[in-house]
DSSP file (Angstrom, degrees, kcal/mol; ACC not computed):
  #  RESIDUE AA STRUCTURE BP1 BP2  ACC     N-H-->O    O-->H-N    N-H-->O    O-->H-N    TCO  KAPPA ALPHA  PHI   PSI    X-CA   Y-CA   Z-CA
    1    1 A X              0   0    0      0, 0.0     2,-0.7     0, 0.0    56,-0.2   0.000 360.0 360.0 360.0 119.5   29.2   -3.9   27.0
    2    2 A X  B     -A   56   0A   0     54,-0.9    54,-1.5    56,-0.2     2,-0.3  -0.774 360.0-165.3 -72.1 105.3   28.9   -2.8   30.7
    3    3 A X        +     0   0    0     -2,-0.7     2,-0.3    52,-0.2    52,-0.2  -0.751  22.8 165.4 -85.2 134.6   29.0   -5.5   33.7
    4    4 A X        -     0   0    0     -2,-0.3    50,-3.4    50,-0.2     2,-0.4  -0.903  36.5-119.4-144.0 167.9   27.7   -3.8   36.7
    5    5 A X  B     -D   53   0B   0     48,-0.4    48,-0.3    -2,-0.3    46,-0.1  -0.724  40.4 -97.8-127.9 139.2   26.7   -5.6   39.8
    6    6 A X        -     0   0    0     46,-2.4     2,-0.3    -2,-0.4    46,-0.1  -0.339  35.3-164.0 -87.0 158.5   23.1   -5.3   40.9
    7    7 A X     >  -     0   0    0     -2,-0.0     4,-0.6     1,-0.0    39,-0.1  -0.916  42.9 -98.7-148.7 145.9   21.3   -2.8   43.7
    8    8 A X  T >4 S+     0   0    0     -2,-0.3     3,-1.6     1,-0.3    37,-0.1   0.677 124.6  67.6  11.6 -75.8   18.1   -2.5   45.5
    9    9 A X  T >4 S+     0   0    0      1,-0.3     3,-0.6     2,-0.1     2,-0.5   0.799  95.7  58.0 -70.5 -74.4   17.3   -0.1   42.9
   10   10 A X  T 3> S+     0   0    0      1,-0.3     4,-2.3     2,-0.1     5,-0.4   0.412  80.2  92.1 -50.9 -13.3   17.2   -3.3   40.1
   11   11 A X  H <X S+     0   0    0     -3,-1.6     4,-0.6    -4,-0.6    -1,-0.3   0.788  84.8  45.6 -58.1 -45.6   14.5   -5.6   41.8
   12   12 A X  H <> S+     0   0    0     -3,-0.6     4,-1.3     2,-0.2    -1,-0.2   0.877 122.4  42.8 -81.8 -50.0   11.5   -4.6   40.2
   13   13 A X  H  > S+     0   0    0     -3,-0.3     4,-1.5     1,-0.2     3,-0.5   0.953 112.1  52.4 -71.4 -33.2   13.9   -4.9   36.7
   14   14 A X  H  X S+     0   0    0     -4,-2.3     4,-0.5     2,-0.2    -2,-0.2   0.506 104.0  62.9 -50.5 -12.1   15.3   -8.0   37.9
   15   15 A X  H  X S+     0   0    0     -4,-0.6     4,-2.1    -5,-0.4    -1,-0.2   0.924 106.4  43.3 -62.4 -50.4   11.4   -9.4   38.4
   16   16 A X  H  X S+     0   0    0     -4,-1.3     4,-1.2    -3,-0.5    -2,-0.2   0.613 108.4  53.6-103.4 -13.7   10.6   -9.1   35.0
   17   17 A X  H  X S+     0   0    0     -4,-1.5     4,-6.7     2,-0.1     5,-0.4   0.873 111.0  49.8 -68.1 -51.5   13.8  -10.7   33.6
   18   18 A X  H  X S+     0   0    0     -4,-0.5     4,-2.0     2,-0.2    -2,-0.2   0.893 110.5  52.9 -44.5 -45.5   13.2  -13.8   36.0
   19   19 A X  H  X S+     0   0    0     -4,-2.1     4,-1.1     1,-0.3     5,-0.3   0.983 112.1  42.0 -49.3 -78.2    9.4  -13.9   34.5
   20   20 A X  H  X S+     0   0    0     -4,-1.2     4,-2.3     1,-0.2     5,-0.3   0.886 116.3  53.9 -60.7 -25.5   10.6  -14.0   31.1
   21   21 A X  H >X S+     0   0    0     -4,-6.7     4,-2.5     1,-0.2     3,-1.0   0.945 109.4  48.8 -59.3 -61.4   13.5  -16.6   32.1
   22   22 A X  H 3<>S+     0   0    0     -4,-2.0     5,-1.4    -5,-0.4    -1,-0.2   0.558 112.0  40.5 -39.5 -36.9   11.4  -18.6   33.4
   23   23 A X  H ><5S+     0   0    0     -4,-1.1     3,-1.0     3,-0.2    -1,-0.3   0.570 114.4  51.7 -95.4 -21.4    8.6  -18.9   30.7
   24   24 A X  H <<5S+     0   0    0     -4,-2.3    -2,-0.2    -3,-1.0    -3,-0.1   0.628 101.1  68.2 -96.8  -2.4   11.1  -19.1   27.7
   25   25 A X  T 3<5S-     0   0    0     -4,-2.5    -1,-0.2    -5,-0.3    -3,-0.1   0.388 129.4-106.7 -58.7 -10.7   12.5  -21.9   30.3
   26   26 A X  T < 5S+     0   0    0     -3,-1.0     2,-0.2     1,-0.4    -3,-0.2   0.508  75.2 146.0  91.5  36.6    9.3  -23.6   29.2
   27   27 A X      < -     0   0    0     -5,-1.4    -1,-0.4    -6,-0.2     2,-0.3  -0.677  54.8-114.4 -85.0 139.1    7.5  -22.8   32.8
   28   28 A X        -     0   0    0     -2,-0.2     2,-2.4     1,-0.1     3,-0.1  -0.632  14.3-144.8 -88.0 144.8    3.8  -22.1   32.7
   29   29 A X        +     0   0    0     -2,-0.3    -1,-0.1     1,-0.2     3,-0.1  -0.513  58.9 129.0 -75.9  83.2    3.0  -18.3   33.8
   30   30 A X        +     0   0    0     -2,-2.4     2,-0.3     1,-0.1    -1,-0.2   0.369  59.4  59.4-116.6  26.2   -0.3  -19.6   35.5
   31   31 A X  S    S-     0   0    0     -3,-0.1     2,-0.8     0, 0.0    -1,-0.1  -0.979  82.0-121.5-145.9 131.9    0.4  -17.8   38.9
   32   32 A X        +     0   0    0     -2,-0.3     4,-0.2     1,-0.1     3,-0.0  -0.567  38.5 164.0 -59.5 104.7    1.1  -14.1   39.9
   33   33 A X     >  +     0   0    0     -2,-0.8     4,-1.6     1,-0.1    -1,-0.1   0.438  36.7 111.8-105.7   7.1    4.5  -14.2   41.5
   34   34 A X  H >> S+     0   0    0      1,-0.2     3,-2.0     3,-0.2     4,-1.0   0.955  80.0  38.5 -34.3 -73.7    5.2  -10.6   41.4
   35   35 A X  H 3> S+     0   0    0      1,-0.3     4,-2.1     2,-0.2     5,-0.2   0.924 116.5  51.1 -54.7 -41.8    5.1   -9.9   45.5
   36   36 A X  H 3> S+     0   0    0     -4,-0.2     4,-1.4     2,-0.2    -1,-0.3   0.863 116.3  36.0 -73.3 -24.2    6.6  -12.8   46.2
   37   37 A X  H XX S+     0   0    0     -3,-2.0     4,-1.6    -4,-1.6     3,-1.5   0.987 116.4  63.2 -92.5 -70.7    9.7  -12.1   43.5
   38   38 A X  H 3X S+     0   0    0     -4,-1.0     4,-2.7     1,-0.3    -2,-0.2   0.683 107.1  39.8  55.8-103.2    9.1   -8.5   44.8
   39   39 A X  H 3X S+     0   0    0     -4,-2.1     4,-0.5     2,-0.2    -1,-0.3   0.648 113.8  50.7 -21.9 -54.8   10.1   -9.6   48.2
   40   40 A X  H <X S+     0   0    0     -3,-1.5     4,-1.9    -4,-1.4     5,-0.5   0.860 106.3  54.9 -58.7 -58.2   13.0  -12.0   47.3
   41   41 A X  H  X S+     0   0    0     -4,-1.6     4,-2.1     3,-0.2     3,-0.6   0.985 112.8  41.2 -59.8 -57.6   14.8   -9.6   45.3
   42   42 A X  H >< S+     0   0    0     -4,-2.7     3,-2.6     1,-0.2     2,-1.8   0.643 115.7  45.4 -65.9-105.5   14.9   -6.8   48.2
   43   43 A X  H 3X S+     0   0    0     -4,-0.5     4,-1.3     1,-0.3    -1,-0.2   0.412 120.6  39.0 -36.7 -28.7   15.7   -8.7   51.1
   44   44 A X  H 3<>S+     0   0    0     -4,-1.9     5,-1.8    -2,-1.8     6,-1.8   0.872 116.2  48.7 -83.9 -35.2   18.5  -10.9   49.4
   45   45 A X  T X<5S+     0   0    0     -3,-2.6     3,-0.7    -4,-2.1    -2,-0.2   0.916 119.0  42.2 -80.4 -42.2   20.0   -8.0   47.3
   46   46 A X  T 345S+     0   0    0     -4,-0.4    -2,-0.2    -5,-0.3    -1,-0.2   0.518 119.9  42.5-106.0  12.8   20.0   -5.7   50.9
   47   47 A X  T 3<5S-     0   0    0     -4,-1.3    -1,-0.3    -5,-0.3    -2,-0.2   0.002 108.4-136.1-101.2  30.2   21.2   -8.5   52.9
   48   48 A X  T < 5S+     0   0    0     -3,-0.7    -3,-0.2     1,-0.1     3,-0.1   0.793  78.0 114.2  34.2  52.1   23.7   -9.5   50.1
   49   49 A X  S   <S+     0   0    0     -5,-1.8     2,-0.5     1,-0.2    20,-0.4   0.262  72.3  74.4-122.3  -6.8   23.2  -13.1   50.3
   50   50 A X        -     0   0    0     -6,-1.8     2,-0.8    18,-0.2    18,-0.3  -0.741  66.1-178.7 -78.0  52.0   21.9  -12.1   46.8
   51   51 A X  B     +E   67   0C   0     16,-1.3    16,-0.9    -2,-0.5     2,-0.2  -0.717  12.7 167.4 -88.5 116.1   24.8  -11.3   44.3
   52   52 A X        -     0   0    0     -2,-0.8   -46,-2.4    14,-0.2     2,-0.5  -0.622  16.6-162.2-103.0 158.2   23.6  -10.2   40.6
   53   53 A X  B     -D    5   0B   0     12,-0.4    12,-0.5   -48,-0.3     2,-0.4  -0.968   5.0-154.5-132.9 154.9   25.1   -8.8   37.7
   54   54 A X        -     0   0    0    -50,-3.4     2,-0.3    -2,-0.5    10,-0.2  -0.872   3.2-154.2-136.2 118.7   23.9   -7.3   35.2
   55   55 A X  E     - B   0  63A   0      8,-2.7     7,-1.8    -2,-0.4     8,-1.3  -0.583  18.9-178.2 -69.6 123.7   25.1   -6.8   31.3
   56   56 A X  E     -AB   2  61A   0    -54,-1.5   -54,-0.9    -2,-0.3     2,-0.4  -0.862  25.0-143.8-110.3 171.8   24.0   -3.9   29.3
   57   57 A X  E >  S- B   0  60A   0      3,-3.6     3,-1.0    -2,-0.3     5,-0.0  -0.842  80.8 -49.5-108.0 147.4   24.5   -2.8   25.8
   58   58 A X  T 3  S-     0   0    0     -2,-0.4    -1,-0.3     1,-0.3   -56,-0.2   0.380 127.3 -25.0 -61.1-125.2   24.7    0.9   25.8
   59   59 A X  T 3  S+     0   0    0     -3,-0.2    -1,-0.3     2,-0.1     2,-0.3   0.450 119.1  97.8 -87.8   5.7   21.3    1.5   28.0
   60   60 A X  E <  S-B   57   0A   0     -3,-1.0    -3,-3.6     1,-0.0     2,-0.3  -0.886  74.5-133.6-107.0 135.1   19.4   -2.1   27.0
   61   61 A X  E     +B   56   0A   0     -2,-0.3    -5,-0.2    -5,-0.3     3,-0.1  -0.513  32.6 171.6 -96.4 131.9   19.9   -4.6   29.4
   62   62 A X  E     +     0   0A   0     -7,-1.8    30,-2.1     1,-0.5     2,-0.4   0.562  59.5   6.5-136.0 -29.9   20.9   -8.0   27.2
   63   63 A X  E     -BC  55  91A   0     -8,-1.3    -8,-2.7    28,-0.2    -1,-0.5  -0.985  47.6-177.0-158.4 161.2   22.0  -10.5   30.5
   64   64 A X  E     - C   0  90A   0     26,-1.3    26,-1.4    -2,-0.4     2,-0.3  -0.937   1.8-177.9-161.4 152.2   22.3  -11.5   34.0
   65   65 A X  E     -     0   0A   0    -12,-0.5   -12,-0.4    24,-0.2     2,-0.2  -0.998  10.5-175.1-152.8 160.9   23.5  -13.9   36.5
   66   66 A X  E     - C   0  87A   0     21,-1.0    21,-1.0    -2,-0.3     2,-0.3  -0.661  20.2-134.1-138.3 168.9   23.5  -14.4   40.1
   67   67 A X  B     -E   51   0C   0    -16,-0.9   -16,-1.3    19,-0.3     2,-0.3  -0.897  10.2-146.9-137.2 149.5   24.5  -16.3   42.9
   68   68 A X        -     0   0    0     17,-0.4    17,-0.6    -2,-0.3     2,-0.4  -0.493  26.5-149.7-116.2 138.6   22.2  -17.6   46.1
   69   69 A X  E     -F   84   0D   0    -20,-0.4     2,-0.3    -2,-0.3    15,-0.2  -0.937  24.9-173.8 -73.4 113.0   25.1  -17.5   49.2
   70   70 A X  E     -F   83   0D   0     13,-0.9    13,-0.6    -2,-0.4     2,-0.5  -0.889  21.3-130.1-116.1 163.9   23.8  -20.1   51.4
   71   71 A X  E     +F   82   0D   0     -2,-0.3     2,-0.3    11,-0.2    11,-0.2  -0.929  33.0 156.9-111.9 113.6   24.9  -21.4   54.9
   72   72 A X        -     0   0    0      9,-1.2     3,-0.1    -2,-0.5    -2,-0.0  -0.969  46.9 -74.4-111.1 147.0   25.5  -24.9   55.7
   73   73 A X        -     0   0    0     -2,-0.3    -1,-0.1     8,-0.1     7,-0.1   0.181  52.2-111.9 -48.3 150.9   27.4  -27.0   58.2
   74   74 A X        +     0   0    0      6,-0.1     2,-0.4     5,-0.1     5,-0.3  -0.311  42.6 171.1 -80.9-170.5   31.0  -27.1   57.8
   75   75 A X        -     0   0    0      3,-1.1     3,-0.4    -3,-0.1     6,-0.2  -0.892  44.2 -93.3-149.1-163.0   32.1  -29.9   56.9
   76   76 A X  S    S+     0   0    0     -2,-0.4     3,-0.1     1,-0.2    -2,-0.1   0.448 125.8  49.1 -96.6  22.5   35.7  -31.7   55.7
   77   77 A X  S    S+     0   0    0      1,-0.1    -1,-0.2     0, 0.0     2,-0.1   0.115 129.6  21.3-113.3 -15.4   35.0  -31.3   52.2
   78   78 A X        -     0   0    0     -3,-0.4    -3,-1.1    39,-0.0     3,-0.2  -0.430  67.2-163.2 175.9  85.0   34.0  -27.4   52.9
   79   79 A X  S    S+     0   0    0      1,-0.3    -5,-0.1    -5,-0.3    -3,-0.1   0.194  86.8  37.8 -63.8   0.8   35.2  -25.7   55.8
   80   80 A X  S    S-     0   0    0      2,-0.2     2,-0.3    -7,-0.1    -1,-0.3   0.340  95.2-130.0-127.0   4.1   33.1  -22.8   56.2
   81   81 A X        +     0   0    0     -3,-0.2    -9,-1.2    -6,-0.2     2,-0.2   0.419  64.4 139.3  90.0 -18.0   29.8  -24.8   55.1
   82   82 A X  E     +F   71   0D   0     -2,-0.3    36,-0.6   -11,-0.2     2,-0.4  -0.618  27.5 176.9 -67.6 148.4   29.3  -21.6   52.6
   83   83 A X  E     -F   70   0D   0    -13,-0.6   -13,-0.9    -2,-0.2     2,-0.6  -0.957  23.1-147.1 157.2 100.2   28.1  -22.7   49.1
   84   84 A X  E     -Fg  69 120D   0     35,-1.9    37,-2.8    -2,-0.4     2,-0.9  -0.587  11.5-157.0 -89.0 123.5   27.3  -20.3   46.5
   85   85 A X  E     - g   0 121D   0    -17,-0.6   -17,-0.4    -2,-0.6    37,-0.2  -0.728  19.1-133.9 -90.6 112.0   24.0  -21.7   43.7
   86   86 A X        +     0   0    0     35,-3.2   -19,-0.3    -2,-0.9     2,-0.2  -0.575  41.9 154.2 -52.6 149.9   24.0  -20.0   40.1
   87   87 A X  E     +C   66   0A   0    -21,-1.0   -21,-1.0    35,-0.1     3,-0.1  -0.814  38.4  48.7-154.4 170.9   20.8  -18.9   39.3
   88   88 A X  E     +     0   0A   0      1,-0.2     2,-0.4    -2,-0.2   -24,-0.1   0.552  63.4 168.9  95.2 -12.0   19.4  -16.6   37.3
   89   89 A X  E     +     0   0A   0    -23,-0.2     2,-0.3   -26,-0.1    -1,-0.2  -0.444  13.7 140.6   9.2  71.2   21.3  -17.3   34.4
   90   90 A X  E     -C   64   0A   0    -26,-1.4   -26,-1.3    -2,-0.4     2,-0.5  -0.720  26.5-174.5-165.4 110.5   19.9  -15.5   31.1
   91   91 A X  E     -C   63   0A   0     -2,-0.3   -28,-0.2   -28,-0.2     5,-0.1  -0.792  40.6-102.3 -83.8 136.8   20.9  -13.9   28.1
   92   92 A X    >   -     0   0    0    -30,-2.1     3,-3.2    -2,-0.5     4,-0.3  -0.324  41.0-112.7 -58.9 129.7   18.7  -12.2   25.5
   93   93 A X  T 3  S+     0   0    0      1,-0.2     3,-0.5     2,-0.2    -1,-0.1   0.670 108.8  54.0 -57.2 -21.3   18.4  -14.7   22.6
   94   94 A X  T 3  S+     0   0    0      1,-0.2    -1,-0.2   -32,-0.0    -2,-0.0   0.533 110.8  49.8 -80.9  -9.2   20.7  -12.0   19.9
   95   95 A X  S X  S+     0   0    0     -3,-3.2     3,-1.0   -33,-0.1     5,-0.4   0.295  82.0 105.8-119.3  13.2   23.1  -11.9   22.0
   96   96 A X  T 3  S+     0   0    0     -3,-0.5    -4,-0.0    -4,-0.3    -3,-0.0  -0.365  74.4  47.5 -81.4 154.2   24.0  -15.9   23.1
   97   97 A X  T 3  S+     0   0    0      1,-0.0    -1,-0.2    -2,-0.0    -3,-0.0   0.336  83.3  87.2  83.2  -8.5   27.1  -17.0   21.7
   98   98 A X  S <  S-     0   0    0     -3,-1.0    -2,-0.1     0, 0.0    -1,-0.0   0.121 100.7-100.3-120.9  36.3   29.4  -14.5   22.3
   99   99 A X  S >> S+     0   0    0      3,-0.0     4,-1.2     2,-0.0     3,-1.2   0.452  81.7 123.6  80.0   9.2   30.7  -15.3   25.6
  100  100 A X  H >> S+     0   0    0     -5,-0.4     3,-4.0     1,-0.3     4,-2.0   0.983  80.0  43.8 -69.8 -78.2   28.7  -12.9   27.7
  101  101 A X  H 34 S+     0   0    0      1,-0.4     4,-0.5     2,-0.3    -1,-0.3   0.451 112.3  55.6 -70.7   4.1   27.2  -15.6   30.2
  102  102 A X  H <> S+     0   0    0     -3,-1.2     4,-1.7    -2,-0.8    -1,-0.4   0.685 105.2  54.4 -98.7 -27.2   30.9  -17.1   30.2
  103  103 A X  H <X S+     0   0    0     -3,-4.0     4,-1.9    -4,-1.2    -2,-0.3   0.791 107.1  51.1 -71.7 -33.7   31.7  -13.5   31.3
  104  104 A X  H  X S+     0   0    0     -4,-2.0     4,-3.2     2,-0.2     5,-0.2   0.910 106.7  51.7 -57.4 -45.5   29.0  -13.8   34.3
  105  105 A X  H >> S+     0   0    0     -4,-0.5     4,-2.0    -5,-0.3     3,-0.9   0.977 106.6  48.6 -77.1 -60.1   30.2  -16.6   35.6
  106  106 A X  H 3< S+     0   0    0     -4,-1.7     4,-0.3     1,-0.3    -1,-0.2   0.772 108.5  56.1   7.6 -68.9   33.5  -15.5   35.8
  107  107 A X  H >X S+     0   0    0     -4,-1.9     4,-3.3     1,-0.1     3,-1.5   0.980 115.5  48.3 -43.1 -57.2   31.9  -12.1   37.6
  108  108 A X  H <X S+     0   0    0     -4,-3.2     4,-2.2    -3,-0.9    -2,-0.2   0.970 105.2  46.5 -52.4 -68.3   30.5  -14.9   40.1
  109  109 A X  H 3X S+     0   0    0     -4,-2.0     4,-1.1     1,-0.3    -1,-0.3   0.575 116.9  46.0 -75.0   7.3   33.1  -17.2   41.1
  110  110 A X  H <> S+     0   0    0     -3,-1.5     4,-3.0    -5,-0.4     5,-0.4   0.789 110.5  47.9-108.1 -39.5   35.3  -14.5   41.8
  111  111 A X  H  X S+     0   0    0     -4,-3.3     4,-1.1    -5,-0.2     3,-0.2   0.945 118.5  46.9 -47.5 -72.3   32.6  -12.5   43.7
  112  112 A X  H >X>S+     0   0    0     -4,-2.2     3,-4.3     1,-0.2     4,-1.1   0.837 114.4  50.3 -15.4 -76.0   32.1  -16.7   45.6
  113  113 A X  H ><5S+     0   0    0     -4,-1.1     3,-1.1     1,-0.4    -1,-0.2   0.827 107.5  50.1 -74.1 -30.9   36.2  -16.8   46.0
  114  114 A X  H 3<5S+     0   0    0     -4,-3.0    -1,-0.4     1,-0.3    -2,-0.2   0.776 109.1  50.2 -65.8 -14.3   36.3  -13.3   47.6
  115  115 A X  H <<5S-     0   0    0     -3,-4.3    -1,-0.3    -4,-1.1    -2,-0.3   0.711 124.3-107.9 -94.2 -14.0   33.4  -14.5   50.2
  116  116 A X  T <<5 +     0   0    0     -4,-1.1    -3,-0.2    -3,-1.1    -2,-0.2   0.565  68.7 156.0  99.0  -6.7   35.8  -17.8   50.9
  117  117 A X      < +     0   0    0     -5,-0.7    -1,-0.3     1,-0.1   -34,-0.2  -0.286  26.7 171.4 -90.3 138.6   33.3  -19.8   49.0
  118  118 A X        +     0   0    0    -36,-0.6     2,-0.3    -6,-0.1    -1,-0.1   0.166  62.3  80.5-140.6   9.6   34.9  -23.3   47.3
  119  119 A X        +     0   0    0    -37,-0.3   -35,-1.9   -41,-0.0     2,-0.3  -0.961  47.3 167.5 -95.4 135.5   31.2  -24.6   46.3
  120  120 A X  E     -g   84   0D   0     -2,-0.3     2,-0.3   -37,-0.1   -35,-0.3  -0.922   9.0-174.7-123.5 164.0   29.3  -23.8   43.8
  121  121 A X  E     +g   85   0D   0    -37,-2.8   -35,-3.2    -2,-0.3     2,-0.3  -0.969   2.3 180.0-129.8 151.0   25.8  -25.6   42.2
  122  122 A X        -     0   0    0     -2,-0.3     2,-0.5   -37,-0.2   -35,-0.1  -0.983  31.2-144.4-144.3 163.5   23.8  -25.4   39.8
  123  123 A X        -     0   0    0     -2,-0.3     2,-0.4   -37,-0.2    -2,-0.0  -0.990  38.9-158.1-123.1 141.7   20.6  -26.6   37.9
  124  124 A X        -     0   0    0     -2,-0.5     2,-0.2   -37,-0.0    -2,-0.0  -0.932   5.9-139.1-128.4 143.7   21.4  -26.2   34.3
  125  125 A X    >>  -     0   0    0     -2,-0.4     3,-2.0     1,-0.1     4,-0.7  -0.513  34.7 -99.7 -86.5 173.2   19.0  -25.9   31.4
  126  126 A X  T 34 S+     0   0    0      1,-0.3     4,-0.2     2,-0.2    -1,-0.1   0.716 121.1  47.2 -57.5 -35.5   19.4  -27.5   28.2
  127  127 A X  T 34 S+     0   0    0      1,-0.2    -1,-0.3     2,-0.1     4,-0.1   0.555 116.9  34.6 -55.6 -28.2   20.6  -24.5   27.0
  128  128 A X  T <> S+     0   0    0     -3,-2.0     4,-0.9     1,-0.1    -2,-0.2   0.298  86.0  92.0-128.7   9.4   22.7  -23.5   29.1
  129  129 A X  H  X S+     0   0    0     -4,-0.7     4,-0.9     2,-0.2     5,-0.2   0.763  90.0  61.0 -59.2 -25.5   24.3  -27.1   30.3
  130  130 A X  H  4 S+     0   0    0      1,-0.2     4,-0.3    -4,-0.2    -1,-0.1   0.940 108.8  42.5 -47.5 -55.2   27.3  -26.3   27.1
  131  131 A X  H  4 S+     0   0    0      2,-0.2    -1,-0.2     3,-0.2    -2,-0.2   0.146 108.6  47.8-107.4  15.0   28.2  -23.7   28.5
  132  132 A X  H  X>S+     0   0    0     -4,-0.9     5,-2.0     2,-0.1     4,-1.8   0.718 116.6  58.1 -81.3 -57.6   28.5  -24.5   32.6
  133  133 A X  T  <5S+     0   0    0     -4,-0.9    -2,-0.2     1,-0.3    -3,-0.1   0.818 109.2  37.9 -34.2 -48.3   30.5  -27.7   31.1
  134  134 A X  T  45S+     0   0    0     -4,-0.3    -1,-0.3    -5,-0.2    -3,-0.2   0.882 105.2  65.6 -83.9 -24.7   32.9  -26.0   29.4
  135  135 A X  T  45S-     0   0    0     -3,-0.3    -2,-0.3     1,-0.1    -1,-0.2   0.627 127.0 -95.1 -71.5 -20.5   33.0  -23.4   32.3
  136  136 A X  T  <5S+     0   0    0     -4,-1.8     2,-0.5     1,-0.2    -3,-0.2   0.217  77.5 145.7 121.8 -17.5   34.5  -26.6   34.6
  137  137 A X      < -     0   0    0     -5,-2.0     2,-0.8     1,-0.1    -1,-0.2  -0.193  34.7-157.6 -87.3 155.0   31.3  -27.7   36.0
  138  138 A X        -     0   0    0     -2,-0.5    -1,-0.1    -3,-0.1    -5,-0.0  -0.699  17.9-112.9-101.1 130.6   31.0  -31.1   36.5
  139  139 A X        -     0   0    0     -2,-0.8     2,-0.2     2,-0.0    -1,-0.0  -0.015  35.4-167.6 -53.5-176.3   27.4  -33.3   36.7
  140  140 A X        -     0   0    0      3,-0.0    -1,-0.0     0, 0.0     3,-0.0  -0.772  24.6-151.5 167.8 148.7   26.9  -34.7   40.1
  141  141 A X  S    S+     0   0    0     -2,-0.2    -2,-0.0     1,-0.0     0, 0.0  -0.114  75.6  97.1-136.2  25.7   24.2  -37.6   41.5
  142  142 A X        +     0   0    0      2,-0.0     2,-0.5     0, 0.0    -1,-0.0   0.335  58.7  80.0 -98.0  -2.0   24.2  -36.2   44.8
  143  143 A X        -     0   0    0     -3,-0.0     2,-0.3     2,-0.0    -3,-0.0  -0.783  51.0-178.7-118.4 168.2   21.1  -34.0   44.8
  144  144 A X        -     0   0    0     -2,-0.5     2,-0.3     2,-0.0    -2,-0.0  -1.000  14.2-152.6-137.6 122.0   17.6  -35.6   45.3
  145  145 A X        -     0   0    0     -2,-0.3     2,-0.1     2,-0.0    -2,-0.0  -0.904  10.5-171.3-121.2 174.4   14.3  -33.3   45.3
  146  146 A X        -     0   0    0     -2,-0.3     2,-0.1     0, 0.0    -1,-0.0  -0.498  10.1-144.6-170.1 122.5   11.3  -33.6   46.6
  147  147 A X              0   0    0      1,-0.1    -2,-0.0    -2,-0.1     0, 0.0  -0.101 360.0 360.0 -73.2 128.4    8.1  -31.7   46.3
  148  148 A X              0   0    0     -2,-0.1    -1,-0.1     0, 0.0     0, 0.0   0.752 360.0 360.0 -99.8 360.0    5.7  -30.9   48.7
């Protein structure tokens, strides 16, 4: 298995893994979000506020997972206010269970420790709540959404 860290170059393939996350996530496709995932991917990946990884098996691409770098004030809980969000999260179903997505996060929080980062968050599917839990994270009742 290769871990390689994602480029430019990968947005278009990094579209179409988010699509399929995203519907076997049990989200309905009922909207073209190409341009807009299009968009996202370049501007985050080539202002690096974007970090992705990406797994392959000899040239088939089997996982990937990312972190969001965001800026927030600092505060005394987190002194530079930076705060990295997993997302992106997804292995190809043949290959779950054999520690790959424990191997992402890994990739992640040291790519986070190197930026100074001492947050991280996440929203965890059902699936993948096992294995953030065993990874150290711990639930939280501090976030609130609301949709406009």
């Amino acid at each position: 298995m290769n871990y390689r860290k994602a480029t430019v170059d990968d947005a278009n393939l990094l579209m179409e893994w988010r699509k399929i996350q995203l519907v076997e996530e049990g989200i309905k496709a009922d909207k073209d979000i190409d341009k807009e995932l299009e968009a996202f991917f370049q501007k985050k990946l080539a202002e690096e506020s974007l970090i992705q990884w990406i797994v392959e098996e000899q040239t088939e691409i089997i996982a990937t997972g990312a972190i969001v770098i965001y800026d927030f004030p600092p505060s005394y809980t987190n002194k530079s206010g930076k705060k990295a969000y997993v997302t992106n999260m997804y292995t190809k179903n043949d290959y779950r269970g054999k520690g790959i997505a424990t191997g992402l996060l890994t990739k992640l929080v040291d790519e986070a420790k190197s930026l100074g980062i001492t947050k991280m968050w996440l929203g965890a599917s059902k699936l993948g709540r096992p294995v953030y839990k065993k990874f150290g994270f711990k639930e939280t009742d501090e976030w609130m959404e609301l949709e406009l």
